[in-house]
C-alpha positions as CSV (number, residue, x, y, z in Angstrom):
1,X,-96.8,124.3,-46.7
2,X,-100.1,124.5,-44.7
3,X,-99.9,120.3,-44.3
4,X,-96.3,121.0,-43.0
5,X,-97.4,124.2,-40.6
6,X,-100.2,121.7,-39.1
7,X,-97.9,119.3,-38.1
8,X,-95.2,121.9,-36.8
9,X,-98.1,123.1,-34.6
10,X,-99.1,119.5,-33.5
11,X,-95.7,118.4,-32.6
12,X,-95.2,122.1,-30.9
13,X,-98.5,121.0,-29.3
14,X,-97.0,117.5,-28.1
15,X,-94.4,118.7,-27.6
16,X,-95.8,121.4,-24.7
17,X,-98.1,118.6,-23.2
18,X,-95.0,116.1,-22.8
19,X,-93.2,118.7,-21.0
20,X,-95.8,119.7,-19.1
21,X,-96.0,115.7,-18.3
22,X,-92.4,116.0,-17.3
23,X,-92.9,118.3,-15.4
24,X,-95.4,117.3,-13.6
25,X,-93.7,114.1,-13.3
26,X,-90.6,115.6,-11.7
27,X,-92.6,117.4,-8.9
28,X,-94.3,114.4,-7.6
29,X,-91.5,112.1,-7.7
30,X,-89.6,114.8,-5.8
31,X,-92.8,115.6,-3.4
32,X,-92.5,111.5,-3.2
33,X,-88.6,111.3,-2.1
34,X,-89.4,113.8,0.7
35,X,-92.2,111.5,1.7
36,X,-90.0,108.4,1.4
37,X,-87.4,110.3,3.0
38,X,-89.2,111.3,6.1
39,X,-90.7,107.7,6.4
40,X,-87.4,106.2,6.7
41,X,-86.3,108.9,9.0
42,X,-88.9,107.4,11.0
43,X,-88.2,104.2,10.4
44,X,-84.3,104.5,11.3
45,X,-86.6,106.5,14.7
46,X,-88.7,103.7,15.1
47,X,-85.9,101.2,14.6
48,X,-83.6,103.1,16.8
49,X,-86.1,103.2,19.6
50,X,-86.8,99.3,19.3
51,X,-83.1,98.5,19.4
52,X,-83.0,100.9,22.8
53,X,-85.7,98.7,24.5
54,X,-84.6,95.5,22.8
55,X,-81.2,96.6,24.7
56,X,-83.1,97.7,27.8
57,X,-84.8,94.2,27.8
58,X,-81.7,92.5,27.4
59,X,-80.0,94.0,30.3
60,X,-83.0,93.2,32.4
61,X,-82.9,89.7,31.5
62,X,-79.1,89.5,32.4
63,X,-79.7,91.2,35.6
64,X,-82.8,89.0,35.7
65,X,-80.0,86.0,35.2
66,X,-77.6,87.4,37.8
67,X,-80.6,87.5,40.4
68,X,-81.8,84.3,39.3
69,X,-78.2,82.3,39.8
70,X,-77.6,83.9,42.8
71,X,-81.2,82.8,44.1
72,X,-80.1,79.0,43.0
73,X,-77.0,79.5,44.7
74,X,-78.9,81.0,48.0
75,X,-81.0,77.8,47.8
76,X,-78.7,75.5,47.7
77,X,-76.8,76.9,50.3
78,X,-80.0,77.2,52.4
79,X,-80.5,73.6,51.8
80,X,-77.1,72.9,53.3
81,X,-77.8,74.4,55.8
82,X,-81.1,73.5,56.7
83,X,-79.9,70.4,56.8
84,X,-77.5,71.5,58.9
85,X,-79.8,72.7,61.3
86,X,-82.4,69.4,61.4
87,X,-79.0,67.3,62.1
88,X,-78.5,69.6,65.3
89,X,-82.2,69.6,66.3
90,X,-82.6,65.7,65.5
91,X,-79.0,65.4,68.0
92,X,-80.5,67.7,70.6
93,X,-83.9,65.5,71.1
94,X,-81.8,63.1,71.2
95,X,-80.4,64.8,74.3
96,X,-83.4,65.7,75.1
97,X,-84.9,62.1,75.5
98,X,-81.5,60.8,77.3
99,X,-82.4,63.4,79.4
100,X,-85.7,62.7,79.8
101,X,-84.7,59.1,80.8
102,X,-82.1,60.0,83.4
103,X,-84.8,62.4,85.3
104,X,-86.7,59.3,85.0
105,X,-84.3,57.5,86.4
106,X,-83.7,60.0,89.0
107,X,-87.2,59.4,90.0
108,X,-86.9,55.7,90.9
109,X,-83.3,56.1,92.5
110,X,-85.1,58.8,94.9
111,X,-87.6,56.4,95.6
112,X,-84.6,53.7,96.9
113,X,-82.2,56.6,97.9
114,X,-84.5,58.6,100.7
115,X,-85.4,55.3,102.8
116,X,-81.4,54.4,102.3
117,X,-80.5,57.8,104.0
118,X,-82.9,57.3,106.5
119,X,-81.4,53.5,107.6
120,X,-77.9,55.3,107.3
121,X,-78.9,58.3,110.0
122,X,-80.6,55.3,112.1
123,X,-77.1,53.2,111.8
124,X,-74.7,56.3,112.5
125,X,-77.0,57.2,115.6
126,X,-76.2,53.5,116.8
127,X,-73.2,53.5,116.0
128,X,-72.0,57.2,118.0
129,X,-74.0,56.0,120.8
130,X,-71.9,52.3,121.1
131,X,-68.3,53.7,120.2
132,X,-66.5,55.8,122.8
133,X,-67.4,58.7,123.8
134,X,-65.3,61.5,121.4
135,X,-67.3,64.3,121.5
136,X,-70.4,62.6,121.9
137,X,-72.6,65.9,122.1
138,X,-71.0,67.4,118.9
139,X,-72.0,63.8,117.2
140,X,-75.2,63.6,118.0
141,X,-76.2,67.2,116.8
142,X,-74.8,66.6,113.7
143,X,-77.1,63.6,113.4
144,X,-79.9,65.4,114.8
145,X,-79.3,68.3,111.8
146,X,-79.2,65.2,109.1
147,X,-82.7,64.6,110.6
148,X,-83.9,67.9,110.2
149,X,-82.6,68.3,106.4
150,X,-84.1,65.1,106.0
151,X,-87.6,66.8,107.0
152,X,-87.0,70.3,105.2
153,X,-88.8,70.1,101.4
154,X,-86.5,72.9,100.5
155,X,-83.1,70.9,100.3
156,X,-82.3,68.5,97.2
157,X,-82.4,64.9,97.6
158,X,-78.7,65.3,96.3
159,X,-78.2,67.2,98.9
160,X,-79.3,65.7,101.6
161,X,-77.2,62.2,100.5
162,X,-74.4,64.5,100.4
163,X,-74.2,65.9,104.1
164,X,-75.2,62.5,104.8
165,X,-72.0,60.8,103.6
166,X,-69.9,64.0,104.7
167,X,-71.0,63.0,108.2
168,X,-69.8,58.8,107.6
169,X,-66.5,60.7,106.6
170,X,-66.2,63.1,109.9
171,X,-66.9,59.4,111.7
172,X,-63.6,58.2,110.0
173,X,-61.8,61.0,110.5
174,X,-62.1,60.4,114.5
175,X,-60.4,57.3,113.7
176,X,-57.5,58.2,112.3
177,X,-56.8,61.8,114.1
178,X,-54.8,62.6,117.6
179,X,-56.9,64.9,119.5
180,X,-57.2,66.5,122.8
181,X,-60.2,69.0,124.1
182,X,-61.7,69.9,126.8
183,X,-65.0,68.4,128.7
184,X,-66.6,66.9,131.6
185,X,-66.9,63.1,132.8
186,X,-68.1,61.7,136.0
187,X,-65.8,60.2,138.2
188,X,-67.9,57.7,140.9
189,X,-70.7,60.8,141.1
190,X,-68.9,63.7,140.7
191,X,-68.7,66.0,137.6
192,X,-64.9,66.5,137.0
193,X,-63.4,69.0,134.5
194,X,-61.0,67.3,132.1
195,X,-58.3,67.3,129.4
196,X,-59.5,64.3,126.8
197,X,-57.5,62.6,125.0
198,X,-57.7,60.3,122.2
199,X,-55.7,58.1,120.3
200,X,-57.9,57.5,117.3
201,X,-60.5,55.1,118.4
202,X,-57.8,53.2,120.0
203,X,-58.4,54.7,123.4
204,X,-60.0,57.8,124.9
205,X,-58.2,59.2,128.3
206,X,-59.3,62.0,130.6
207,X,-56.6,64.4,133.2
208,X,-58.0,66.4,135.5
209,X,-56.8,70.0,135.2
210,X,-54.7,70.0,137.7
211,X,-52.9,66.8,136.3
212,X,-53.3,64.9,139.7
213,X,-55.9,62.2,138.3
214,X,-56.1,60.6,134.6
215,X,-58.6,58.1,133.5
216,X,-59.4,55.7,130.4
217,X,-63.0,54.7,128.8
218,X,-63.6,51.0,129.6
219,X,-66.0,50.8,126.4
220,X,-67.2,47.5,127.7
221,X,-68.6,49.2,130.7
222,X,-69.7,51.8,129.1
223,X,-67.8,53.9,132.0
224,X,-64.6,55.5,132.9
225,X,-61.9,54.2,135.3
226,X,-59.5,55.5,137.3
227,X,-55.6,54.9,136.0
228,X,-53.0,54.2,138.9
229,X,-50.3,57.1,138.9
230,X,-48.0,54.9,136.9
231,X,-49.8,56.2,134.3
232,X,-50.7,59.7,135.1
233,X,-47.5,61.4,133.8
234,X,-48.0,59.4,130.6
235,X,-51.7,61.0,130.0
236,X,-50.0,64.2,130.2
237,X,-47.3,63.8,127.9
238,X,-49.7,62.9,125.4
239,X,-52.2,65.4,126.1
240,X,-49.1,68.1,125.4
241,X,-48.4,66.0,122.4
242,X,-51.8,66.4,121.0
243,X,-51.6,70.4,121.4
244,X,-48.5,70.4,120.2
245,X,-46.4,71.4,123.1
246,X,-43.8,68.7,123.2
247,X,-43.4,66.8,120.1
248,X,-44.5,63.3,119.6
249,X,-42.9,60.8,120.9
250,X,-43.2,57.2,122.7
251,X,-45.0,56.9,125.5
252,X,-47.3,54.3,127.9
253,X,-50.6,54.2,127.5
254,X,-53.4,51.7,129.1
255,X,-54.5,50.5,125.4
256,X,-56.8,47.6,125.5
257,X,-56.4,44.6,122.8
258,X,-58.9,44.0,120.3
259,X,-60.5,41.1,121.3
């Protein structure tokens, strides 16, 4: 009985230490869940922040992408058209140099051109001064201005060639136009007031005002002559024809044959 009571009380004994064991074994493995717990909480915290900047990053990098294709693009499009561009610059030195040779040019033709003009004022001075007399005065001013210009550093060397050929073409026109004006000649020492007429260069005529006396340029001569009265009433009619009072028609007139 006492045997038996020992080993009641040791087994009670063992009995209280493995339960105070378990026990103390289900408080820290509960104390431990909590900690477990809260370190996956932040964990699943941790993780949920790394996913936010690892999708953060990733949008970066697409924008990133974006701005980088559409820089490639903006390059190559630069480069087409900087390439562009050097083809118009290289064309326009091109231009540049043609032009560049041409003012050089320029510069040689003046050097021929100016003594030209000057030989072609000397020749259409000769040349008013041995042809009849059609408004002499009025031709020889105008080559006295082409002398002037020809003196005057402000006018173009273009210009100047260009009133000098306008004056060649007022020469031709006195040889193709009908025209009667009024002047002077002398008739034997006397200063007469006259109607001229001229039929081109064909022949120059003179009437006195008061249609009594007509007379025709002897070119030869260099001097006018008195035209019989056989003639007189012809020099009128075409003096009226040139002013357009009677219209044109045929008439007489003391014309000299080229010889």
């Amino acid at each position: 009985m006492g045997t038996m009571s020992n080993m009641s009380k040791r087994t009670l004994i063992a009995s209280t230490v493995m339960g105070a064991f378990a026990l103390t074994g289900s408080a820290v493995s509960a104390d431990t869940l909590d900690k477990l717990h809260e370190e996956e909480a932040k964990i699943h915290a941790a993780a949920a922040k790394s996913q936010e900047k690892i999708n953060t990053l990733f949008e970066q990098s697409q924008e990133l992408l974006v701005e980088y294709r559409q820089t490639v693009d903006e390059t190559e499009n630069l480069k087409v058209y900087n390439d562009y561009i050097a083809s118009l610059v290289a064309d326009q030195q091109r231009s540049i140099d043609s032009l560049q040779r041409q003012i050089d040019s320029i510069e040689d033709t003046k050097k021929g051109i100016v003594p030209l003009m000057f030989r072609m004022i000397d020749s259409l001075e000769q040349f008013v001064k041995l042809d009849r007399p059609i408004h002499l005065e009025e031709r020889l001013e105008r080559v006295e201005r082409l002398r002037d210009l020809m003196a005057n550093s402000n006018v173009t060397v273009s210009e100047q060639f260009r009133q000098v050929i306008e004056a060649y073409l007022v020469e031709v026109e006195y040889g193709t136009k009908i025209n009667s004006y009024q002047g002077t000649i002398d008739a034997n020492g006397t200063e007469v007031t006259v109607d001229f007429f001229n039929l081109g260069r064909a022949a120059l005529m003179a009437l006195s005002l008061d249609q009594s006396s007509a007379w025709v340029w002897n070119n030869e001569t260099r001097a006018w002559e008195q035209l019989s009265d056989d003639y007189v009433s012809s020099v009128v009619d075409a003096v009226k024809m040139a002013n357009n009072v009677i219209p044109a028609d045929l008439i007489k007139l003391p014309i000299r044959a080229a010889e």
